[in-house]
GUNU-173669 format. One line per 8 residues: number of its first residue (from 1); for each residue x negated, y, z of N, C-alpha, C, CB. Coordinates in pm, whole numbers, plus 50000, padded with zeros to 5 digits. Glycine has a CB too. Example, Ala and Ser with C-alpha at 12.3 -4.5 7.8 and 13.67 -1.06 7.14 Angstrom:
2
1) 48681/49431/50780/48770/49550/50780/48680/49670/50780/48869/49553/50905; 48715/49775/50708/48633/49894/50714/48710/50003/50787/48592/49940/50572
! end
This chain:
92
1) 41999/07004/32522/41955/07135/32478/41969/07143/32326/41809/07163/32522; 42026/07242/32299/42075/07294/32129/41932/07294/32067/42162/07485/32109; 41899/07203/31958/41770/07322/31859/41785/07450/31836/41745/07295/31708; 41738/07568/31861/41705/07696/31835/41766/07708/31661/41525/07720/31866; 41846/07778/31648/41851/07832/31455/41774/07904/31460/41978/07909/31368; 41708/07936/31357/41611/08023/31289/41625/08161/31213/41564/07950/31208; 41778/08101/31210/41840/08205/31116/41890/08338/31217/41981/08130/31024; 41917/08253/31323/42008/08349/31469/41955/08437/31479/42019/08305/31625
9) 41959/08562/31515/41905/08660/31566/41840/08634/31710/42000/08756/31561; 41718/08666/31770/41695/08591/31893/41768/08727/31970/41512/08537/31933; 41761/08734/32114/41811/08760/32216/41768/08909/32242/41779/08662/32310; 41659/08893/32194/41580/09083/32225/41685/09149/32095/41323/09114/32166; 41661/09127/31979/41704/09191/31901/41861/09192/31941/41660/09146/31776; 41925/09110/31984/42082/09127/31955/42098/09233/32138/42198/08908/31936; 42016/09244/32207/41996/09285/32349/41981/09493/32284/41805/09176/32444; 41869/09458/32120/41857/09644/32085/41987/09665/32056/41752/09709/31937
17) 42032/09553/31973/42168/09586/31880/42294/09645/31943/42222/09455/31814; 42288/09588/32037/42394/09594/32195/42393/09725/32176/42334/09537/32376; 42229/09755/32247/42238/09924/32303/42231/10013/32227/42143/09974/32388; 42234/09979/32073/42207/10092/31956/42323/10136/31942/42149/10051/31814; 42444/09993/31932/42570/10024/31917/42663/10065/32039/42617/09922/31857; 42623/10072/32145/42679/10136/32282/42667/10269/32301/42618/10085/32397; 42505/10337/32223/42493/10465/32220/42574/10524/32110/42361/10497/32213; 42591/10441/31993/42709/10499/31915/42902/10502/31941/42682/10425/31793
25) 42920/10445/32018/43025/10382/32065/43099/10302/31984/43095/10459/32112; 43013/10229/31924/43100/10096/31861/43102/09978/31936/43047/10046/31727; 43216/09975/32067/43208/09868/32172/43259/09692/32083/43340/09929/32320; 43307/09736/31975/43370/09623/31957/43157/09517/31904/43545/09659/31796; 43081/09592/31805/42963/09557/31815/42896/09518/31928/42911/09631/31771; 42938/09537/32032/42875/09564/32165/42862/09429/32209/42958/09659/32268; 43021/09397/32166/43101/09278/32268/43039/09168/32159/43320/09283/32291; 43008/09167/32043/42975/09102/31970/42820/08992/31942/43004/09184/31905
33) 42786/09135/32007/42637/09141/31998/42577/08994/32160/42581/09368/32035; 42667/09057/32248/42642/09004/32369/42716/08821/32323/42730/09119/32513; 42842/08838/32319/42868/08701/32269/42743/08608/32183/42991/08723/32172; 42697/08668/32113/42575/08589/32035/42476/08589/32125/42517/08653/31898; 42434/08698/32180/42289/08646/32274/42342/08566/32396/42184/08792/32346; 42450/08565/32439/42467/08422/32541/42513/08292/32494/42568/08443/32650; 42508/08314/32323/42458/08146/32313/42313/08140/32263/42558/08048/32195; 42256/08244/32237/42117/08239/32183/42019/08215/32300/42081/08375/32107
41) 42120/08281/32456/42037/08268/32577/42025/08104/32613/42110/08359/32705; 42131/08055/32575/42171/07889/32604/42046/07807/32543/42333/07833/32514; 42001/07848/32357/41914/07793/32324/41758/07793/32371/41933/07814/32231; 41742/07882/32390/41652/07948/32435/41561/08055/32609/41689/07996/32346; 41516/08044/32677/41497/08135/32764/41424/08241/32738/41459/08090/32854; 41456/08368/32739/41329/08495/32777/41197/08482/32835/41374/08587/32875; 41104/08523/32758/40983/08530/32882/41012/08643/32975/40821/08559/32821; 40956/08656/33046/40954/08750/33177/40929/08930/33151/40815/08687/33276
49) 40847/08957/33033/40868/09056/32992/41013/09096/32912/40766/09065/32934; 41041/08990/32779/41188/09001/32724/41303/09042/32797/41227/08886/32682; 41300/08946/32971/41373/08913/33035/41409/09099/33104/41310/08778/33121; 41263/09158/33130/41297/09300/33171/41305/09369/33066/41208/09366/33258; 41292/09365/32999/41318/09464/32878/41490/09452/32869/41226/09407/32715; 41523/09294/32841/41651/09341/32857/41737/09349/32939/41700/09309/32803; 41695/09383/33081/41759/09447/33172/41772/09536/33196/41750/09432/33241; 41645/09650/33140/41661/09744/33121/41738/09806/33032/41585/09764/33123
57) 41792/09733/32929/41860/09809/32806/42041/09754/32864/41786/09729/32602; 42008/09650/32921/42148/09663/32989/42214/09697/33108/42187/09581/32986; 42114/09755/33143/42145/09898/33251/42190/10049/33167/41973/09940/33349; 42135/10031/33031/42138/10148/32955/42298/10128/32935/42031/10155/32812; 42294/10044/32892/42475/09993/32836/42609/10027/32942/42486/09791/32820; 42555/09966/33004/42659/09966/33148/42680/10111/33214/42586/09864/33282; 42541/10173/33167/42576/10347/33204/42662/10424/33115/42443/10440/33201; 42635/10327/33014/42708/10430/32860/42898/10334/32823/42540/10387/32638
65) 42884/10257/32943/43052/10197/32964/43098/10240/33029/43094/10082/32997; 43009/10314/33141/43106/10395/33272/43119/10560/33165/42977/10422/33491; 43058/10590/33111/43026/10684/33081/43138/10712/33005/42910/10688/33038; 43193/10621/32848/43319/10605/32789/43408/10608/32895/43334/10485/32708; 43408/10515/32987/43599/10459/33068/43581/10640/33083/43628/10305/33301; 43508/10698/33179/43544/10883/33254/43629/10887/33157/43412/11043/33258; 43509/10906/33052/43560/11029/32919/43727/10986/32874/43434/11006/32734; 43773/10828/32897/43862/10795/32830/43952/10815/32923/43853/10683/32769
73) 43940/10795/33067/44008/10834/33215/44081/10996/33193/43864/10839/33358; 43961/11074/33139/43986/11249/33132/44110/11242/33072/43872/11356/33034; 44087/11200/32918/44150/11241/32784/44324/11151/32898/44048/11136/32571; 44284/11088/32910/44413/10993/32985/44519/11120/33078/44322/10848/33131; 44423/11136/33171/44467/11235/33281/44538/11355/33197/44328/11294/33378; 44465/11433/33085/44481/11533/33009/44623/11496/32934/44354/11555/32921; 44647/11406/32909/44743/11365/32801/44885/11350/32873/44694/11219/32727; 44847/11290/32989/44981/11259/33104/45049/11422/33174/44899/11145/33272
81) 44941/11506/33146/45011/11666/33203/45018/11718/33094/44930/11776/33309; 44991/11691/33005/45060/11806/32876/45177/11705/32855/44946/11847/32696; 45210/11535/32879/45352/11550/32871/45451/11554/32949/45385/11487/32819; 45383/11592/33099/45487/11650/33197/45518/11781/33183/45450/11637/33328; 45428/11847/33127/45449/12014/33061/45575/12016/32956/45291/12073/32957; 45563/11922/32885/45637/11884/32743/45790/11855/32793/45562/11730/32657; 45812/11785/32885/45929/11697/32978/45980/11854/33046/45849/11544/33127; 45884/11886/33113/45911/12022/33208/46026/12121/33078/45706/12131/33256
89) 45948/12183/32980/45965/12278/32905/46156/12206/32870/45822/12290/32767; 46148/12110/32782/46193/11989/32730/46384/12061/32856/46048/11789/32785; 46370/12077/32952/46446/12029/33087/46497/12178/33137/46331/11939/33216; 46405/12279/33055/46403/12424/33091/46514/12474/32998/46254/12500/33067
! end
């Protein structure tokens, strides 16, 4: 078992950081955030409250990842018929 750093951010905080930066959509923070709390999880375990707290905030996350892919699915879908419109016209 690793000694705990002191300096690390523990697991709750990098668990807010996650979901502060998921509600902003800075995924690359996201991915960052989580990489550190699963080695901070390694040093360390959650108590049982921590443990729901941050399940709850990563239920928040995972809603706000499906939530991006749609939005990014739409803009996708949207982009592929304005350039069959474009091809169409393009052929006319």
């Amino acid at each position: 078992m690793r000694v705990p750093d002191d300096r690390a951010p523990d697991v709750m905080t990098l668990t807010e950081s996650a979901a502060r930066a998921a509600a902003a959509g800075e995924w690359n923070v996201v991915e960052v955030c989580y990489h550190q709390r699963r080695t901070a999880l390694d040093a360390n375990a959650p108590s049982s409250a921590d443990a729901a707290r941050m399940l709850e905030l990563d239920r928040e996350v995972v809603e706000r990842l499906r939530l991006a892919q749609a939005g990014v699915r739409a803009l996708l879908r949207d982009a592929s018929q304005v350039r069959h419109r474009v091809h169409e016209f393009h052929q006319w």
